[in-house]
Each structure stands twice: as C-alpha cells, then as structure tokens.
N, C-alpha and C positions, 0 to 999 in steps of 0.2 A: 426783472432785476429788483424793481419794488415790493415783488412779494419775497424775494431773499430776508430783504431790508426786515420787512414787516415781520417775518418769521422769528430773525434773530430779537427783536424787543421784546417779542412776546417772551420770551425766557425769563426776562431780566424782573427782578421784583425790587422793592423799595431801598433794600440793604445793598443790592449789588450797584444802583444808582448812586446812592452817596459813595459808596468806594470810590466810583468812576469820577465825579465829580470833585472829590480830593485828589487823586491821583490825576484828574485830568488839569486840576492849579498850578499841580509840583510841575505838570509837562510843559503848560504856558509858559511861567519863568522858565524855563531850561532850554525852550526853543527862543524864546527873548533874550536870554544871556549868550546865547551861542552863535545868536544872528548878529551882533553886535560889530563883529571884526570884518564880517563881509561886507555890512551896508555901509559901513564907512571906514573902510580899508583905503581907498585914496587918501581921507584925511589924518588918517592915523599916520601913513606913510610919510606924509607930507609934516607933520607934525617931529616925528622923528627920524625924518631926511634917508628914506630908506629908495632903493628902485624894487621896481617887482622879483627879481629875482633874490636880492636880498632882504625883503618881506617875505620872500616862499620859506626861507631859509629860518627865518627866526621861530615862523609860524609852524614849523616844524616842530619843535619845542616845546608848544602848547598843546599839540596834540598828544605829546608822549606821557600829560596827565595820567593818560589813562591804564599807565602799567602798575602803579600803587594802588589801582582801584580795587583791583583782584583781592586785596588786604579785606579791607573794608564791606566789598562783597561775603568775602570768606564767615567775616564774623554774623554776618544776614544769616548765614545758614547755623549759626551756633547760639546766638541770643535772641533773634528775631528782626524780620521786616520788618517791622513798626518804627523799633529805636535807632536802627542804622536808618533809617530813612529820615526822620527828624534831625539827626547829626547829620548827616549827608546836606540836607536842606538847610541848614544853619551855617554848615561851613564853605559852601557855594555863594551863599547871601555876602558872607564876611569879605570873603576874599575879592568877590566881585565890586563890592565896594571900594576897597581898596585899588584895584584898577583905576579909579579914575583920580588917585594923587599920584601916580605914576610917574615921575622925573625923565626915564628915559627907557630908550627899548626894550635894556636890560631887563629893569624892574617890571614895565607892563608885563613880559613874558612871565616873570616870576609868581606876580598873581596869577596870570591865568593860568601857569600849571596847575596851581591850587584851585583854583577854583572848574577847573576841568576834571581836575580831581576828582571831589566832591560830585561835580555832576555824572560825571561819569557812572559813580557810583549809585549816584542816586538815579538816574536812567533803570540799570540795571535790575534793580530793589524795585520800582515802579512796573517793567512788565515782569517779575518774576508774581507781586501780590496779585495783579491783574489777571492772570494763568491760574493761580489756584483758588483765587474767590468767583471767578465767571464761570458761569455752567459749559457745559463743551460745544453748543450749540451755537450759543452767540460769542465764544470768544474772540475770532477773529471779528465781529463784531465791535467787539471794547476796544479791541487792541488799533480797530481803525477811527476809535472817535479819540485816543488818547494821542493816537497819529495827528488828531485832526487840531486840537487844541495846543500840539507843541506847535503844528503850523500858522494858526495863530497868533502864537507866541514870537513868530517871525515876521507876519504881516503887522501885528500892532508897531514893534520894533522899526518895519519900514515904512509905515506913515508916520510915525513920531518923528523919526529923523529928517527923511525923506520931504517932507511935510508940514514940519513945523520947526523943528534945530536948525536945518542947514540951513533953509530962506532968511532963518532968521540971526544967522551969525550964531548962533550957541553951539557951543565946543561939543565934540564926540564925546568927550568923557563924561559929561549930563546923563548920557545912555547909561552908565554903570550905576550914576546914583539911583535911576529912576530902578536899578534892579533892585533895588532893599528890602521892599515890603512884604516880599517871603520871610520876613525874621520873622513878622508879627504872626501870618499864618504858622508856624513853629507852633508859636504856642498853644494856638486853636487843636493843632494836631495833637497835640499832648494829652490831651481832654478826650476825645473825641474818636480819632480814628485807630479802630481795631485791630488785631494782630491779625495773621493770616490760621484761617480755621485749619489748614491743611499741616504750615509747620508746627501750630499748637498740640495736632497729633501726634505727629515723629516725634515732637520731641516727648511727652507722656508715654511713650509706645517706647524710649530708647532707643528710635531710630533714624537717629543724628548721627555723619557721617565721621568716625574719631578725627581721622586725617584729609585733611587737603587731597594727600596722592591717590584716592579714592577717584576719583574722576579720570583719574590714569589709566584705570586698572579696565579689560571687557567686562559689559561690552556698551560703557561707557566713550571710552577711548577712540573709538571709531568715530561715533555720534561728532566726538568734542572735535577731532581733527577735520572731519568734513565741513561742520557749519563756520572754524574756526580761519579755513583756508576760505569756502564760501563768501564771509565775511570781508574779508581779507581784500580779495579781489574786487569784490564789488563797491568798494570806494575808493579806487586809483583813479576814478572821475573828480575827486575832491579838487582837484587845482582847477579844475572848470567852472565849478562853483562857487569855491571863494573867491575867484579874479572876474566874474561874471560883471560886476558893479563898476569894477575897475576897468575893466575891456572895455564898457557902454561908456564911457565917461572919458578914457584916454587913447584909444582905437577906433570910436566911433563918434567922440565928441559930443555925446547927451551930457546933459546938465546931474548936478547932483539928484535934484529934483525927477524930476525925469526918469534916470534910471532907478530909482527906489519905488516910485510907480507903476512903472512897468512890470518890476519885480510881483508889486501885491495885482495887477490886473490879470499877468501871467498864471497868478498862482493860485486863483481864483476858483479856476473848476475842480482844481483838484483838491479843495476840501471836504465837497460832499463826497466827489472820490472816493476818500478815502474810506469812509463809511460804506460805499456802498462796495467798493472792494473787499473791507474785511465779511461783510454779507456774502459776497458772492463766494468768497474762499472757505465759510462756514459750509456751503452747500455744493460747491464740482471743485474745492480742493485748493489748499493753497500753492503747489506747482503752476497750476494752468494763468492759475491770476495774476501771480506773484509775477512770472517767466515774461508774460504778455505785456505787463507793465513796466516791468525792469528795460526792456526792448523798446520800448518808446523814451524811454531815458537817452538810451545810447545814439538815438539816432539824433532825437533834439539837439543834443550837444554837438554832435558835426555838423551838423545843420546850422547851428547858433554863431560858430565859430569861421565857417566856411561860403556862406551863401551869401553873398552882397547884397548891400540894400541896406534901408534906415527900418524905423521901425515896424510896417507891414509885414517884415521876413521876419526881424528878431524878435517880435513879440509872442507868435505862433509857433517857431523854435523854444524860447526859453518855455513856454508855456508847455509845449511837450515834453522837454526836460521835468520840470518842478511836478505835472500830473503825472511821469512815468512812475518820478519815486517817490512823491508821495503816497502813491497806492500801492506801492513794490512792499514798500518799506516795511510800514505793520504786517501785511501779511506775511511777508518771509519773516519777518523777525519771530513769527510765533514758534519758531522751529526751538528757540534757543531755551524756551520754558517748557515745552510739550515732549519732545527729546531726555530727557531725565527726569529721575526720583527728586521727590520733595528734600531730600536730604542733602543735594549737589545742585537743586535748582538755579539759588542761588549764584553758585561760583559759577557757572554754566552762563549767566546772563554776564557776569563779568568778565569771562574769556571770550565772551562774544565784542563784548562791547570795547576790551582792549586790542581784538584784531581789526574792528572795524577801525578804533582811533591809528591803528600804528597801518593803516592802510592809508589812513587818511594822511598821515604824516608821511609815509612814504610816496604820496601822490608829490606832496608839495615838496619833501626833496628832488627827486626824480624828476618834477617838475620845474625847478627852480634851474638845474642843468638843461635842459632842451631848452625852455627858455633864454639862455645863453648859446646854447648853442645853433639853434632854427632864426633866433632873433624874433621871434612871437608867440605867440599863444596857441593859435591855431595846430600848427603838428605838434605840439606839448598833447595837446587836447587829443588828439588823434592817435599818437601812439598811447595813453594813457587811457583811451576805450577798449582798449584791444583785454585788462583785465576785467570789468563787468563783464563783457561779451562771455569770458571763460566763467566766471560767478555765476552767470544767468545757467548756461551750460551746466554746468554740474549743479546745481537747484535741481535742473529737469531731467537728469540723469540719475542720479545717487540718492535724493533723498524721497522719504514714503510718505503720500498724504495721512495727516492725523484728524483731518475735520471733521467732527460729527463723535470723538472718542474723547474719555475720559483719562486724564492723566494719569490714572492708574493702569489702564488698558491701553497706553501707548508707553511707559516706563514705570514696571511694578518697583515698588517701594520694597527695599529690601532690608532687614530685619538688623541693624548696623549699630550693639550697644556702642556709646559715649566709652571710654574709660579713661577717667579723672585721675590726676595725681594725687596723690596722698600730700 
C-alpha cells in the first residue's frame, strides 16, 4: 500500500503541488462551512425552537442550493475555472458571514441556500481543475489529499466548537464569523493561481461546448444518467450524518463536548485514508476501493444507530462510518471529471454535485417523516441505507475503471465550434 502512495508522488512536480495546495484551502473552508450545521445542530435548534423532525425539514431547503449551481458551473466551462472559482469563493465567504446575524430560521435558511450555492459550485470547479492539471497516475491521488483537507476542514470546525465555544458559552454563530478569511485568500488567487492548461485548449481549439444540451446528447447522456442516479443514491445516508451529534447528545446523553470529540477521534484514521485510498484506486481501480469502502459506510451507520452501549460501540461504529466515506468519497467522485470531454467537464461536476445535494435533501425529507413516524432515528437510519447499498451496487456493476488513462483516452475531446451571436 505504501508503494501505491510512493508511486503516485513521484508523478507530481512543483506546479501540480501548488495547485493542490490552493485547491486543497478552498476544500478546508468548504468542509469547515458545511460541518457547521451538524456540530452544532442541537444549539441551532434550540436557538430557534425547532424538534428534529422540524430541523430535517428546514434543513431540506439548504441543500436545494445546489440546483442553481448547474448555472454557475455551466459558465466554468465557457469563461474558465479560474474566475468562476474566485466568484464561487467570494460569494460562499459573503453569505456565510451573513449567517451568523440571522434573526430566525427563516432567514438562517436563506443564507445558507446562498452560500451552499456558491459552495456547491465551487466543490464542483475545484475537482473538475484537479482532473485536468493531475497527470493520470496520481490523480486519484490528488483527489484523495483534497478529500483529506476538506476533512480537516471538519475536524478544525469540531474542536473549535467542540472545544473551545461550547465549554465556554460562545454562541454557534461565532462559527460563521470565523468562516471569513477566505475573502482575503480571494485575492491571493487573483495573482496567482492559473487557469486550467486543458480548458485553455478547447477553448483556442474552438472546442467549447455551444449549448448546455450537449451533455444530453450520446454518448454523453449515459455517462450523466448513471453517475447522476449513482450519486443520488448514495447520500440518502445524509440524515444519519447530520443528526449523528444530535443522537450523541439527546439519545445517548453525551455532553456537547464529548460528542464533537468523539467525532474528530472517530474521524481520525481516515484521513491518511483517504490518500492512501486514492493511491490504491490509481493502481487496481477505482470500483474495487471505492465499493469496499462505501460498504463499511453502510454498516457503521447500523451499527451506530442500533448496538447498545456508550462510547466503546459508538466510537468504532461512527469511526467506520466517517473512514468508509471518507475514502469512498474521492475515489468514486473521480468518475464525474474523467467520464467527459474537457468541454462538459465542467457541467458534469455540477450535475453530479446537484444529485448528490438533492439526495442529500431527500434523505432529510424522507427522513424527517419516518422520524415521525418510527418516533426515532434508528429505522429512519435503516430504511434510508437500503439507497447507498443500491449506489455501491451499481458503481460495481455499470461503471469502467479509468485509472492509470488519460482523459483524452477515457472521453475524446470532440471538435465543438462556439457560435456567437452577432
């Protein structure tokens, strides 16, 4: 497994590092802004006098960001990664701030669609660059240190709160301020970090896609519908996840404290994980990795929900949950950039990342009713694995491994002039 590791660095030279290391900042904040609702979802609720099932329900809302992101992605493929990604990063910063003057449900909802927005978008922009500046050897690679640094982005989040706010009385919305400091890298990136060498071709080449409906058309259309149900299914776990802190807290009676460290001790192993997962799916494929680890996902979480006991069970359940997908995660996700032409890349990450959010969103409606209706978590949780389980399934059914092949030699680039209005 170490000489996977070792294999994949040797590829990388000085330029493909600073990519990675910019794009792995924008991941940091995005996985820090997004862990936000979960680690302190009790006091948000409490805050605005909600029960869990009417938190599933608003929370719902926040995830349907990501259906205007398709926009925003769209122009990535027509002006450039570079600048949508800057805007992206700028208007997630904004908004996210704004969450924490919030008055009531209503309005916190309202920023975060915006600011889910934006992130969403910029997710999308971030592994689409990563695919075409990474050589093909280590891409899954990159794609699992970028994995690694959003998770990060979720442990910092959970000892900050966890750790230092809650013990000490400071309010949740402190968390929104502390998201700001991406404005200033804004500007750094303005300076500094490069367009993508591959769309700067198409576009010189004329082979930028006119219309959106291009994606529709074979034998694109296949590609989009399998990764797009794929996606789909495999975050109906989502209400497991964000009620995780909340179950530990008002199910099992840990402290706030408490369950937000258990979270970062849990979540521990699976950040080298994650790297060494996209190594291994560089070299026997991302099905075998992806499949193997998405599967330990789905068990953790019954396990999490189901097995009595204080911390001894729950720590080695959540822990198998957070390492299944965090190494599932980047390796299957390289499907959604290595599956098409540099000309649809783009929108290709956004239709991924809008079935992943509207899975997400359908977990926590669909969740929010069995919750009502079971009166807990647990069979919410149960019937809601029954869709990874089908996601994992068709990953290792339907789709081809690409590892070790160049994005031209897995989706040729096809010859597509622009044609401009007068």
């Amino acid at each position: 497994m170490i000489e996977a590791w070792r294999e994949a660095r040797s590829h990388l030279d000085r330029q493909h590092w600073f990519l990675l290391i910019v794009l792995g900042t924008t991941t940091f904040f995005e996985g820090f802004d997004r862990a936000i609702v979960e680690l302190a979802l009790p006091q948000i609720r409490s805050s605005f006098g909600l029960s869990q099932a009417s938190a599933s329900l608003w929370l719902t809302a926040l995830f349907l960001g990501a259906l205007p992101a398709i926009a925003l992605t769209r122009r990535a493929d027509r002006v450039g990664r570079r600048r949508m990604l800057i805007w992206s990063v700028a208007g997630y910063t904004l908004a996210t701030g704004a969450t924490a003057m919030a008055p009531n449900i209503a309005t916190f909802a309202a920023c975060q669609f915006v600011a889910r927005l934006f992130l969403n978008a910029e997710a999308a922009i971030v592994w689409t660059m990563a695919a075409e500046e990474l050589p093909a050897k280590a891409r899954g690679y990159g794609f699992g240190l970028l994995g690694m640094t959003e998770a990060l982005g979720v442990g910092f989040g959970a000892i900050l709160y966890g750790g230092i706010f809650e013990p000490n009385g400071v309010s949740w919305r402190w968390l929104y301020v502390v998201g700001l400091p991406p404005l200033l890298f804004v500007a750094w990136m303005r300076r500094r970090l490069p367009e993508s060498g591959r769309f700067t071709a198409a576009r010189d080449e004329g082979r930028l896609a006119p219309r959106w409906q291009a994606i529709l058309q074979p034998p694109h259309r296949k590609w989009l519908v399998l990764i797009v149900a794929a996606a789909f299914l495999t975050q109906l776990l989502t209400q497991a996840s964000v009620f995780a802190i909340d179950y530990l807290q008002t199910d099992r009676h840990l402290s706030a404290t408490a369950s937000n460290l258990m979270l970062i001790f849990a979540g521990l192993p699976g950040i080298p994980l994650m790297v060494l997962a996209g190594s291994l799916s560089d070299r026997h494929g991302r099905r075998l990795v992806g499949c193997l680890f998405g599967s330990f996902s789905v068990i953790g979480a019954l396990a999490f929900f189901w097995i009595p006991g204080g911390i001894p069970v729950l720590l080695p359940s959540m822990s198998l949950v957070l390492v299944g997908s965090m190494a599932a995660t980047p390796v299957l996700g390289t499907y959604a950039a290595e599956l098409f032409p540099t000309a649809l890349r783009g929108q290709a990450g956004s239709w991924v990342v809008v079935a992943k959010l509207s899975g997400q969103a359908a977990s926590l409606a669909i969740g929010a009713g069995l919750v009502a209706l079971t009166g807990g978590l647990p069979w919410a949780v149960t019937f809601l694995a029954v869709g990874p389980a089908l996601g994992i399934v068709l990953f290792a059914v339907a789709f081809p491994d690409t590892h070790g092949r160049e994005l031209e030699d897995i989706a040729p680039d096809e010859v597509a002039p622009v044609v401009l209005p007068l």
